[in-house]
C-alpha positions, 0 to 999 in steps of 0.5 A, spaced: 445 239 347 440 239 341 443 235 336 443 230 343 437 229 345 433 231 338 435 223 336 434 220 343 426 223 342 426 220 336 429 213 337 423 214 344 418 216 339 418 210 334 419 205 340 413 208 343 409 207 337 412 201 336 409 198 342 402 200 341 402 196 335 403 189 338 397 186 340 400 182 345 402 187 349 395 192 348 392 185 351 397 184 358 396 191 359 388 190 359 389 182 362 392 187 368 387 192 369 381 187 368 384 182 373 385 187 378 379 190 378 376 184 378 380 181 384 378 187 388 371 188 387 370 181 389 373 182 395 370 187 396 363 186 394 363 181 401 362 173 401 364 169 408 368 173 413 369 180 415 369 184 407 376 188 407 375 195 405 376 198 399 384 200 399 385 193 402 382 189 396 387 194 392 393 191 395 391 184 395 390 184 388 397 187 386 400 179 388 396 176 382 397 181 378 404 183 378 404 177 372 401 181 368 406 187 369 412 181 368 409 179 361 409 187 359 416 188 361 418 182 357 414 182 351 418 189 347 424 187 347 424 179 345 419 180 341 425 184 337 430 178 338 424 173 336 421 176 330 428 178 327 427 185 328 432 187 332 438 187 327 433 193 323 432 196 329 440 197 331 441 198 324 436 204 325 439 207 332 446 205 331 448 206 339 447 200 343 446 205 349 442 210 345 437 204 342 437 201 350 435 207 353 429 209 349 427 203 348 428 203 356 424 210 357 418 206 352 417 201 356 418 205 362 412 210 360 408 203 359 408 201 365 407 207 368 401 208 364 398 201 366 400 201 373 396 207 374 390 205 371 390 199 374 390 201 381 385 206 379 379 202 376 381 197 381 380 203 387 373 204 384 371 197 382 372 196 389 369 202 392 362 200 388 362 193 391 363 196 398 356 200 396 352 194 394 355 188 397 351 186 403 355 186 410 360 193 413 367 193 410 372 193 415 375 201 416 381 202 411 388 203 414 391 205 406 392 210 404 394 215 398 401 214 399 401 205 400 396 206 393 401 210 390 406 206 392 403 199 389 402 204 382 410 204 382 412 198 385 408 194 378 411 199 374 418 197 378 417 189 377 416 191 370 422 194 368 426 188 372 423 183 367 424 189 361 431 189 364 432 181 364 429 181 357 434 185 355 439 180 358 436 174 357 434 176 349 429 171 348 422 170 352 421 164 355 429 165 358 426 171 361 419 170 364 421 164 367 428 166 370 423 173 372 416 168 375 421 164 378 424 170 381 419 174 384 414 168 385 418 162 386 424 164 390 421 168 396 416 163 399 423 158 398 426 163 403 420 164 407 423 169 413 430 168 412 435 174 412 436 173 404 429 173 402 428 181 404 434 183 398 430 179 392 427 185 389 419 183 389 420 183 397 424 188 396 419 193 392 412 190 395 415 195 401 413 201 397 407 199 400 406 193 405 411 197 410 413 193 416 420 190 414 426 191 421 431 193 416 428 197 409 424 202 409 419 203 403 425 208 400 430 203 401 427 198 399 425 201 392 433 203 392 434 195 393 430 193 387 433 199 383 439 196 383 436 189 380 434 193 375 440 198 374 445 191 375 441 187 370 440 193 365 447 194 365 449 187 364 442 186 358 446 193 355 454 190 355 451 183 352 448 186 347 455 191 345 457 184 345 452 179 341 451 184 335 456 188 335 
């Protein structure tokens, strides 16, 4: 078991430190925390109508900032393909699976890190401006649970577009095909039957609620299975195209 996982550690380690020395990525990651922050606090802070309070303006910020989480998502592994690196990479880690999952894990860990983050300094930002904008906020009705659950629904939008990456290889494939997808589509579909089963509308259940048939759990099993399902098939392309 040791002389199993002592590689995989490895293999995780250096595509760890392999994303920290991408300054695109390090500059997404903060686009996501500052854009949330200041999307919240905006609303917070008051203007014309009634001022949300301070968990609301949270999770009306997580629409616009999914983007950044879908550029996160994209950027490890086409970088690989499109600056030629992922030939001296395979050649490091021979194992397509065992590349694919630290690799994977990295990314995962990332986007963990920057989904909390975000939802956390956006929460502060918004308690501050709650404290000195003008008016009274509206009384909350989110709490820890729906915070935490828009925390791993960022996350989960990540991975699918890291997953659509994977497939897709190069990077303006797969951030159109994954904006398209969770942008574009659902409001194409409005309130139809179909549009429950895209994984954006699917994931945001983890903290909106209120769909008949999924529930947050369901829902984040449904967008599990977009990650899993493109995961697999991005895994079988790259055994195929680089063996």
């Amino acid at each position: 078991m040791r002389e199993t996982l002592t590689p995989l550690r490895n293999a995780f380690a250096a595509e760890l430190a392999k994303l920290f020395t991408l300054p695109a990525i390090r500059l997404a990651a903060l686009a996501a925390v500052a854009a949330s922050a200041c999307i919240a606090g905006a609303l917070a802070s008051g203007g014309e109508g009634p001022r949300p309070a301070a968990g609301e303006a949270v999770l009306f910020a997580v629409p616009f900032v999914q983007a950044c989480f879908v550029l996160l998502g994209v950027l490890p592994m086409t970088h690989e393909r499109d600056g030629g690196q992922l030939r001296t990479s395979l050649s490091a880690v021979p194992s397509r699976a065992r590349f694919v999952l630290a690799k994977t894990s990295a990314v995962a860990a990332l986007l963990a890190v920057t989904a909390t983050l975000t939802v956390a300094l956006s929460l502060g930002a918004a308690w501050v401006a709650t404290r000195v904008g003008e008016g009274v906020p509206q009384a909350s009705s989110v709490n820890a649970a729906a915070l935490a659950g828009a925390a791993a629904y960022l996350a989960l939008i990540g991975l699918f577009a890291h997953a659509t990456a994977l497939l897709l290889r190069r990077f303006v494939p797969a951030l159109v095909s994954v904006l398209g997808l969770v942008l574009l589509l659902p409001p194409l579909l409005g309130g139809t039957e179909h549009a429950r089963w895209l994984p954006s509308r699917a994931g945001e259940l983890l903290y909106t609620g209120g769909d008949p048939v999924l529930t947050a759990a369901t829902g984040a099993l449904v967008l599990g299975g977009w990650i899993v399902a493109v995961g697999v098939a991005g895994l079988a392309a790259l055994r195929l195209r680089d063996a």
